[in-house]
DSSP file (Angstrom, degrees, kcal/mol; ACC not computed):
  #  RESIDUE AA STRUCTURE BP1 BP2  ACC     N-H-->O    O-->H-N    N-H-->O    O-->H-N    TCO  KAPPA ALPHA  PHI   PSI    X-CA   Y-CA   Z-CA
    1    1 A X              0   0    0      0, 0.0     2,-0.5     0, 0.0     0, 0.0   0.000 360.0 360.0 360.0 130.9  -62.2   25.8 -134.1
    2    2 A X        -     0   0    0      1,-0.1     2,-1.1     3,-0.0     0, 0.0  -0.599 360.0-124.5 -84.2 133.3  -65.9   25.3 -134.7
    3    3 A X        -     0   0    0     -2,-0.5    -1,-0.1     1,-0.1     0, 0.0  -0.568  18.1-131.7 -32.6  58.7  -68.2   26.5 -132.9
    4    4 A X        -     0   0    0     -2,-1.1     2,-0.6     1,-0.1    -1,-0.1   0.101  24.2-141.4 -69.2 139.7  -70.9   24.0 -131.4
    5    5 A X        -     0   0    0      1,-0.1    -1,-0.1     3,-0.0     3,-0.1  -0.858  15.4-140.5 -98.3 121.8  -74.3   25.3 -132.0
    6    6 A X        -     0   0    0     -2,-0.6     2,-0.5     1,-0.2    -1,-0.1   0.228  23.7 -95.1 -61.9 149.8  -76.7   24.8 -129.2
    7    7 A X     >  -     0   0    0      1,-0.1     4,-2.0     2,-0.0     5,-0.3  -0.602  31.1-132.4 -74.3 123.9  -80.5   23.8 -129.3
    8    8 A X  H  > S+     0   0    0     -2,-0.5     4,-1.1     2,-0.2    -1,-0.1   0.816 107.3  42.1 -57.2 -15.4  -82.6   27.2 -129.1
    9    9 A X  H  4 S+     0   0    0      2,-0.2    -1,-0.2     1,-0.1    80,-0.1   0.943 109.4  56.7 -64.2 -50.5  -84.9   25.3 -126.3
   10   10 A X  H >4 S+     0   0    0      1,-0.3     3,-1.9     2,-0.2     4,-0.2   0.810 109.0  42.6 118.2 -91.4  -82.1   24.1 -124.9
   11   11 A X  H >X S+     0   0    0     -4,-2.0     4,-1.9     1,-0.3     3,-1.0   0.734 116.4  47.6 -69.6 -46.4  -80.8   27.5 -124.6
   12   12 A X  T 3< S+     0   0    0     -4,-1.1     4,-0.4    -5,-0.3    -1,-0.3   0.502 101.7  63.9 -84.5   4.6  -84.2   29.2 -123.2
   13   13 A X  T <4 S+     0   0    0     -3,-1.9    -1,-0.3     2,-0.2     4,-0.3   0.370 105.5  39.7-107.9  -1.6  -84.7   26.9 -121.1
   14   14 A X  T <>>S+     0   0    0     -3,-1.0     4,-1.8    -4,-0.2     5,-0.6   0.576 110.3  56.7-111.1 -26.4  -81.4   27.8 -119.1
   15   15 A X  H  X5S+     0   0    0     -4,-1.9     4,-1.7     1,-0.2     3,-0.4   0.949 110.4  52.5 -76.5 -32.8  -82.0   31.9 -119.5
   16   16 A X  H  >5S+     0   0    0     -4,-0.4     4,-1.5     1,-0.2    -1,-0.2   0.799 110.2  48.2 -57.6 -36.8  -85.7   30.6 -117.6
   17   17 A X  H  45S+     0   0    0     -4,-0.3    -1,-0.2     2,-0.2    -2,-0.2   0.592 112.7  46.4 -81.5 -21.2  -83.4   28.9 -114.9
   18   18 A X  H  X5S+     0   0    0     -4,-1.8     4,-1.0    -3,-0.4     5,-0.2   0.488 107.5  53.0 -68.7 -39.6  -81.4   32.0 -114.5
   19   19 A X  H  XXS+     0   0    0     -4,-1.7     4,-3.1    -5,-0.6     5,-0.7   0.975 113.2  48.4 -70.3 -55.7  -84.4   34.4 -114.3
   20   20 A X  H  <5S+     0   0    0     -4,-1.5    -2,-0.2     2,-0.2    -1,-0.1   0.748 112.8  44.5 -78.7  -5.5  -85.8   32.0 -111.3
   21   21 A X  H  >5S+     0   0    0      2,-0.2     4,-2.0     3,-0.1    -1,-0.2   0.883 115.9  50.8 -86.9 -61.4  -82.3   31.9 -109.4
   22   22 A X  H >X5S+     0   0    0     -4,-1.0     3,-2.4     1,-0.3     4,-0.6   0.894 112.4  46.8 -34.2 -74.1  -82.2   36.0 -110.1
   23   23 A X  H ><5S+     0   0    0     -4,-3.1     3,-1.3     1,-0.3     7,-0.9   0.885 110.0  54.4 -64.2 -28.8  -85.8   36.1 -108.6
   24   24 A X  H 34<S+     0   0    0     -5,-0.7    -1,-0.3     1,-0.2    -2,-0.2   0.857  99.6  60.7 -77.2 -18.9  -84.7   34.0 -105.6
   25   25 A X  H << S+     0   0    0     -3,-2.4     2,-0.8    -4,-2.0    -1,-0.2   0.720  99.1  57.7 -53.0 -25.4  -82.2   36.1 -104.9
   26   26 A X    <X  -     0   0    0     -3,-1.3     4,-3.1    -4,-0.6     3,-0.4  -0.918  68.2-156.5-131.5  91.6  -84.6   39.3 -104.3
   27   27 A X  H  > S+     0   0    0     -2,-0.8     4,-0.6     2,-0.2     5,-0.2   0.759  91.0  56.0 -18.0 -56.8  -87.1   38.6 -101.6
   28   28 A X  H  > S+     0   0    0      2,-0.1     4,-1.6     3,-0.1    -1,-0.2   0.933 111.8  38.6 -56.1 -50.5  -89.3   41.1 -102.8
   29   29 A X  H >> S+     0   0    0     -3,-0.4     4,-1.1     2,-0.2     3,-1.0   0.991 118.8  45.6 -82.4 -63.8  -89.6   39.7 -106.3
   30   30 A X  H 3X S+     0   0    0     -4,-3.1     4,-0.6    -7,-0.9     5,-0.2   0.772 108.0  64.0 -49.0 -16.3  -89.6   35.9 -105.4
   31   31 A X  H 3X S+     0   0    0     -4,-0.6     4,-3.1    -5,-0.4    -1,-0.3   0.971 109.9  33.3 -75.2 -65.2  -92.1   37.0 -102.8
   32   32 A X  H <X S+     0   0    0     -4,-1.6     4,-0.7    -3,-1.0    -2,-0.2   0.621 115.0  57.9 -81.1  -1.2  -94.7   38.2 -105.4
   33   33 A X  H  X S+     0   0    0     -4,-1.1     4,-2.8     2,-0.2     5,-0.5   0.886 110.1  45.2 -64.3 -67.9  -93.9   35.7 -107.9
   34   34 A X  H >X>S+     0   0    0     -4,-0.6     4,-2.6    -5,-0.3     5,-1.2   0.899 107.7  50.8 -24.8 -77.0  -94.6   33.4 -105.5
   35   35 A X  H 3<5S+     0   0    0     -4,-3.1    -1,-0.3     1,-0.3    -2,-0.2   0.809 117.7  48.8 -48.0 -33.8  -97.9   34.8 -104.1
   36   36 A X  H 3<5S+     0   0    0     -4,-0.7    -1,-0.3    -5,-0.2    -2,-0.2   0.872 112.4  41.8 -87.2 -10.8  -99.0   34.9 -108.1
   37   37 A X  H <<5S-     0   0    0     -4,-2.8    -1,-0.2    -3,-0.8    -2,-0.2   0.730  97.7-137.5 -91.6 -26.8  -98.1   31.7 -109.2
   38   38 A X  T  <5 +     0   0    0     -4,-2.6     2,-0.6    -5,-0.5    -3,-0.2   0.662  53.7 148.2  79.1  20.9  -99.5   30.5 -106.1
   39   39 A X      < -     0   0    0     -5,-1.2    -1,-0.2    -6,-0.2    -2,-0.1  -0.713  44.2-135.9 -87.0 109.3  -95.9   27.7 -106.0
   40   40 A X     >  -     0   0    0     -2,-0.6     4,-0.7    -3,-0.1     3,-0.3  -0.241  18.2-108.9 -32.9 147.1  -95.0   27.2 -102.4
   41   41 A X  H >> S+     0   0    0      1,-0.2     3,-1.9     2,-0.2     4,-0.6   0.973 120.2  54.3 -66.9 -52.4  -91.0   27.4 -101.5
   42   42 A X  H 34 S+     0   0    0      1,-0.2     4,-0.3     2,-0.2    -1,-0.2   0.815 111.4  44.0 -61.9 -36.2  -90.7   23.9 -100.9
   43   43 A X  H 34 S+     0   0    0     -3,-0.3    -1,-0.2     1,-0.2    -2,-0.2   0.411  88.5  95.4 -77.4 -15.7  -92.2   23.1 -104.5
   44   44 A X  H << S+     0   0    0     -3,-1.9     3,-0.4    -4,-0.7     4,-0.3   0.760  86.6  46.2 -65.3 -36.2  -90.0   26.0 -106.3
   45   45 A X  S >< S+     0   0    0     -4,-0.6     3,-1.7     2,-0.2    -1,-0.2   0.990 113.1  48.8 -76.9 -61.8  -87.3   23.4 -107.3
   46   46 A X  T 3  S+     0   0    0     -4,-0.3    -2,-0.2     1,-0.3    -1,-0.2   0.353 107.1  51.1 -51.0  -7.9  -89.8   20.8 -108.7
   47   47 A X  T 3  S+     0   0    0     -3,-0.4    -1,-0.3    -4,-0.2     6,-0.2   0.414  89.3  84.7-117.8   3.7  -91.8   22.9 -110.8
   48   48 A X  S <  S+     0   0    0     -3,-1.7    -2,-0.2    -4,-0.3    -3,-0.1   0.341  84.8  64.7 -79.1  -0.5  -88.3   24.2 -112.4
   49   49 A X  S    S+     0   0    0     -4,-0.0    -1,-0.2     5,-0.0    -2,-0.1   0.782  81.8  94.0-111.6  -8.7  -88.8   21.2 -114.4
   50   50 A X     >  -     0   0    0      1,-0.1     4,-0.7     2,-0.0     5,-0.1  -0.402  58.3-157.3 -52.8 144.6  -92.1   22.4 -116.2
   51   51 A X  H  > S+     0   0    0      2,-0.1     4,-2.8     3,-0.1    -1,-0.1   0.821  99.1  60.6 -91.9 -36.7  -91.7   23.9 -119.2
   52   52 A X  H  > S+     0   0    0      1,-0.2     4,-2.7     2,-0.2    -1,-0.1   0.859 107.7  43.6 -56.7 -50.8  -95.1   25.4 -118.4
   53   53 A X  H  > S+     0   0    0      2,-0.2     4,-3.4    -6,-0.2     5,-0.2   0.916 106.1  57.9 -60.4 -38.3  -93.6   27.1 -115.2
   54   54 A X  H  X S+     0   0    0     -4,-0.7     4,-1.7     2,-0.2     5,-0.2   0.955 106.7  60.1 -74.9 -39.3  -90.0   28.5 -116.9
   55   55 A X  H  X S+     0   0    0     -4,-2.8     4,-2.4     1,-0.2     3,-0.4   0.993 106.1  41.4 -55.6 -43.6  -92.8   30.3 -119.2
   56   56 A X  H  X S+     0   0    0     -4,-2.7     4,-1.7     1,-0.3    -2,-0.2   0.776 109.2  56.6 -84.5   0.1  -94.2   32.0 -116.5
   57   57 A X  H  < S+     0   0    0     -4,-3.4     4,-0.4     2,-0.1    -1,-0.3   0.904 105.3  52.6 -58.3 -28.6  -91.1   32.9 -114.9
   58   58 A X  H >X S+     0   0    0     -4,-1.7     3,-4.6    -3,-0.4     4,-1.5   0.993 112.6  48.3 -85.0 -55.7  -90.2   34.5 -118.0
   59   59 A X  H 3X S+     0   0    0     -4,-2.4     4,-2.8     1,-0.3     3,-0.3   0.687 106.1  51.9 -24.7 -57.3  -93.7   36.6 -117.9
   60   60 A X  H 3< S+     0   0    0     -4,-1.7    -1,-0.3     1,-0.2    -2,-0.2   0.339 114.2  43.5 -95.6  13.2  -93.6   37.7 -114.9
   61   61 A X  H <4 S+     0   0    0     -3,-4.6     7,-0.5    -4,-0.4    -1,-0.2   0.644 118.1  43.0 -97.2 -17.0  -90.1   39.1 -115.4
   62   62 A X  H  < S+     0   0    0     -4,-1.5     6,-0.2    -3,-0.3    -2,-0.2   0.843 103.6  72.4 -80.3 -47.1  -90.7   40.7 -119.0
   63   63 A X  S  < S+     0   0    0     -4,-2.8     2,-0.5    -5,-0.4    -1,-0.2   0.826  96.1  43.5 -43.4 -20.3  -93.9   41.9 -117.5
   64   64 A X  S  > S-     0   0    0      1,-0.1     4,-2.1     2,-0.0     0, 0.0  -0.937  75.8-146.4-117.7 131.3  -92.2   45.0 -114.9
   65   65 A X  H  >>S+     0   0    0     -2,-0.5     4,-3.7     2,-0.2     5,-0.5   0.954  96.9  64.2 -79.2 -39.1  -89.6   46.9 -117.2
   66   66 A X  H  >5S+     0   0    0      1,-0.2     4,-1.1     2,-0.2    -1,-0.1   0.897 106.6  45.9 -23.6 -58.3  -87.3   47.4 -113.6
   67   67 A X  H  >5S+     0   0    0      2,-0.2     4,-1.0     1,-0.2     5,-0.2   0.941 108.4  50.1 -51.5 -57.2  -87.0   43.5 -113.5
   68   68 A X  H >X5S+     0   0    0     -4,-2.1     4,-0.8    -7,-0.5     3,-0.7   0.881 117.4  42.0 -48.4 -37.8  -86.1   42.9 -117.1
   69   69 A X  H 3X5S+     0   0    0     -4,-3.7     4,-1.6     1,-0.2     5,-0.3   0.806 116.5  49.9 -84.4 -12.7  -83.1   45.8 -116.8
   70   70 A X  H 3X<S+     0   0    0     -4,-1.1     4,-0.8    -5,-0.5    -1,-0.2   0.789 119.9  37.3 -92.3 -13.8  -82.2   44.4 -113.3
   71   71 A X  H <X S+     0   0    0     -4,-1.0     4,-1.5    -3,-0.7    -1,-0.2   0.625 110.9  55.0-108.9   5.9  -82.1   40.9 -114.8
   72   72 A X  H  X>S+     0   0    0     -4,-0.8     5,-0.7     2,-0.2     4,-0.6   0.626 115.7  44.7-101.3 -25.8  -80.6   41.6 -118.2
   73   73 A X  H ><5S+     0   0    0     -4,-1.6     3,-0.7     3,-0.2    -2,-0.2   0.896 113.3  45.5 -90.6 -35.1  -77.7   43.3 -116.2
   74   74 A X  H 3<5S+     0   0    0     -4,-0.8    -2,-0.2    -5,-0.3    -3,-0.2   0.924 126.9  32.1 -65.5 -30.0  -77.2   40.6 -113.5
   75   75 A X  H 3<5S-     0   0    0     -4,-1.5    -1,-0.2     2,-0.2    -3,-0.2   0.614 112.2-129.2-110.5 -11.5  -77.3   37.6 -116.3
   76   76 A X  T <<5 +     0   0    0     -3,-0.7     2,-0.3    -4,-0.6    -3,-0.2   0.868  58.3 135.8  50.9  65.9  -75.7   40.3 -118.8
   77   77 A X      < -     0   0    0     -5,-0.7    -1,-0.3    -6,-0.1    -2,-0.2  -0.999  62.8-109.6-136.5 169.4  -78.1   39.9 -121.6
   78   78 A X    >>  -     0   0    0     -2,-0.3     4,-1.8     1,-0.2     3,-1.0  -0.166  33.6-124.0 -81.6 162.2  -79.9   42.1 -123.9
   79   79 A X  H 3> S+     0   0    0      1,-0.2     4,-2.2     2,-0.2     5,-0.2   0.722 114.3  70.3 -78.7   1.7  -83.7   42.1 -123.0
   80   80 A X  H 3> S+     0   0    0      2,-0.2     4,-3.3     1,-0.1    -1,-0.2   0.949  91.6  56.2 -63.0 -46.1  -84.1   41.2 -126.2
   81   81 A X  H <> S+     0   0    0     -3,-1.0     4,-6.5     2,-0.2     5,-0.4   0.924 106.7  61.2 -23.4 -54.9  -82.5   37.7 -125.3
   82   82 A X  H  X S+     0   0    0     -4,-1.8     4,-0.8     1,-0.2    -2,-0.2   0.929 104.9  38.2 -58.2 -65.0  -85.1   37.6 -122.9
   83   83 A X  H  < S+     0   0    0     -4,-2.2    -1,-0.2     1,-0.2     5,-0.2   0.725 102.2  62.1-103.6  16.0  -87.4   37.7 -124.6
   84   84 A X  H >X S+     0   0    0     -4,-3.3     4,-2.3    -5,-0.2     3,-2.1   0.930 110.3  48.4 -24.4 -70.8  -86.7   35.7 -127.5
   85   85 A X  H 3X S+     0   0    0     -4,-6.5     4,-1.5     1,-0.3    -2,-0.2   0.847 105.0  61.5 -68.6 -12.8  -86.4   32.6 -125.0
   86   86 A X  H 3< S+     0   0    0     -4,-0.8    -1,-0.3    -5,-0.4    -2,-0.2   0.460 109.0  37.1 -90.4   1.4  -89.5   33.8 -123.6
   87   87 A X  H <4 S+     0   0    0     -3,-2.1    -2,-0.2    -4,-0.2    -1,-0.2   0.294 112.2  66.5-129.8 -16.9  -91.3   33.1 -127.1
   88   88 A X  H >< S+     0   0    0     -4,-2.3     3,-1.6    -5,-0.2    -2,-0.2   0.998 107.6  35.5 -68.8 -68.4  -89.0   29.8 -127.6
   89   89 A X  T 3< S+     0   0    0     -4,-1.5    -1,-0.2     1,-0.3   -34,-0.2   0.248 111.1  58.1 -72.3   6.8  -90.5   28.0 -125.0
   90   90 A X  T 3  S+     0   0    0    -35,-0.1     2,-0.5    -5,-0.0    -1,-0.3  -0.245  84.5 106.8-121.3  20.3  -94.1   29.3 -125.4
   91   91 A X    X   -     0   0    0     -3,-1.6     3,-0.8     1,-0.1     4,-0.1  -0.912  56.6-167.5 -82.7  89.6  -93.7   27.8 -128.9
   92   92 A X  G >  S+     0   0    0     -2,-0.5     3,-1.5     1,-0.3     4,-0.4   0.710  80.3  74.9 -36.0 -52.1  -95.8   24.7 -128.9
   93   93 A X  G 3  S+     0   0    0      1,-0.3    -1,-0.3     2,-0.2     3,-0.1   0.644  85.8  70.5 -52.8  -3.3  -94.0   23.5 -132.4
   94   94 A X  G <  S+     0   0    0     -3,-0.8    -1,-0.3     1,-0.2    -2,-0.2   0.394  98.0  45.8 -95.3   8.6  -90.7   22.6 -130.3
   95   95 A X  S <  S+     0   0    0     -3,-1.5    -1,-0.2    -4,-0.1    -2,-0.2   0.831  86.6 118.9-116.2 -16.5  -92.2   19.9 -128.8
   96   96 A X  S    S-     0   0    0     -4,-0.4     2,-0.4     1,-0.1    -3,-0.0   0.121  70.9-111.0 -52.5 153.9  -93.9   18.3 -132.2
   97   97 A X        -     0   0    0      1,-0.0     2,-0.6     2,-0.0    -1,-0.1  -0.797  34.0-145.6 -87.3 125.7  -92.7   14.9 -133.1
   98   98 A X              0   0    0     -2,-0.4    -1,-0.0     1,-0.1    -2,-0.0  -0.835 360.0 360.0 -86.7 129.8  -90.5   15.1 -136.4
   99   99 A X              0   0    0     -2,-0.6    -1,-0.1     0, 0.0    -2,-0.0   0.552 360.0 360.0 -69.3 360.0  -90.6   12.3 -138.8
């Protein structure tokens, strides 16, 4: 059976929706996320459709090495994954129009 191969955006754009359900889990981290992004709770859902926002989720998880291992075991990937998707969606050529 073949294997259907998935879009790499597509794909980072879901490990970015899994880091902000991980950080909403842990008060403490959603708490300073929060406070840096300056996003309000009520708005946290609605800005999960920026592409611009799922980059800085991924930042501010890469950015503390505690976070990365705490989110690379809850989502069980290597932090390499991580970032990888974190350099997929902060690639400006995925959005270019092909002719």
């Amino acid at each position: 059976m073949k294997k259907r191969s998935q879009n790499p955006r597509e794909v980072a754009e879901i490990v970015a929706v899994q880091a902000l359900s991980f950080l909403a889990g842990e008060p403490e981290r959603i708490g300073r996320f929060l406070a840096e992004t300056g996003i309000g709770p009520e708005t946290l859902r609605s800005s999960a459709a920026d592409p611009n926002f799922l980059v800085s989720v991924l930042d501010f998880v890469l950015r503390d090495e505690e976070t990365v291992k705490a989110f690379a075991a809850h989502s069980k990937l290597h932090p390499t994954n991580i970032m990888a998707a974190r350099q997929v969606l902060g690639d400006r050529q995925w959005e270019r129009d092909v002719p």
